[in-house]
N, C-alpha and C positions, 0 to 999 in steps of 0.2 A: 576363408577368414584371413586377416591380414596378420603376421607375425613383427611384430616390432620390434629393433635390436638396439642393444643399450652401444652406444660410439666407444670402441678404445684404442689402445695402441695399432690395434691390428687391423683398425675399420680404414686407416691412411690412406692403404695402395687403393681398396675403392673409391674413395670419397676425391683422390688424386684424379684417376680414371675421371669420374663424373664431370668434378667442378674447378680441375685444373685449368682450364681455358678462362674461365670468368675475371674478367678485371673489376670485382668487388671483394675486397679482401674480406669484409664483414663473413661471406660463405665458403672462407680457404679452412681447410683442417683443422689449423693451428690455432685459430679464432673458436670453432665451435668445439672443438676438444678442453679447450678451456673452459668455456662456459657449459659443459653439456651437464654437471651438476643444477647447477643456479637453474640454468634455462630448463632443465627437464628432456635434455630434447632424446630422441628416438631415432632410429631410419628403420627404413625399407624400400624394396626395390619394386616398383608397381610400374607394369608394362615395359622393364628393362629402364626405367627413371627412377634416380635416386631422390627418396621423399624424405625430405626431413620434417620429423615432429615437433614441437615444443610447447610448452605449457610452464606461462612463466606466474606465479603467484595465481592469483583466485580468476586470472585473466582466462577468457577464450580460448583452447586451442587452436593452435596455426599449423599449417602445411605448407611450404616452399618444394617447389621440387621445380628449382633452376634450369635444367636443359630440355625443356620440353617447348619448343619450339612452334610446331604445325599445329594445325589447327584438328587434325584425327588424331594425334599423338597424346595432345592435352584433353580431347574427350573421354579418348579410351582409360586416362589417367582417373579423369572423375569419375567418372562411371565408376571402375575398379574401386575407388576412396567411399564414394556413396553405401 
């Protein structure tokens, strides 16, 4: 089963780790740390990729999980998420 972890001060040095390379600010710490009330959101770590969750109002939940590149790496991702 998958354990999902509420984002706080302490979640940085990971979330730095992961998505420090991305030139989308929308997925930089500082962004989702702020919002991680509003937005609802979640992580966890599935197949060594950091998965962000969220669930904004009555809407759908969504999954991003940015660094997941190859095309075995985001299988193994879903698979795991399914």
């Amino acid at each position: 089963m998958l354990t999902l972890s509420d984002i706080d001060i302490s979640s940085r040095p990971l979330f730095q780790s992961h998505l420090g390379g991305l030139p989308v600010s929308y997925y930089n710490f500082s962004n989702i740390f702020m919002w991680r009330h509003a937005m609802h959101y979640k992580y966890a770590l599935v197949e060594g990729a950091l998965c962000l969750f969220s669930q904004y109002r009555s809407e759908p939940p969504f999954v991003f999980f940015p660094q997941v590149y190859d095309s075995e790496r985001f299988k193994a991702v879903i698979d795991t998420l399914s």
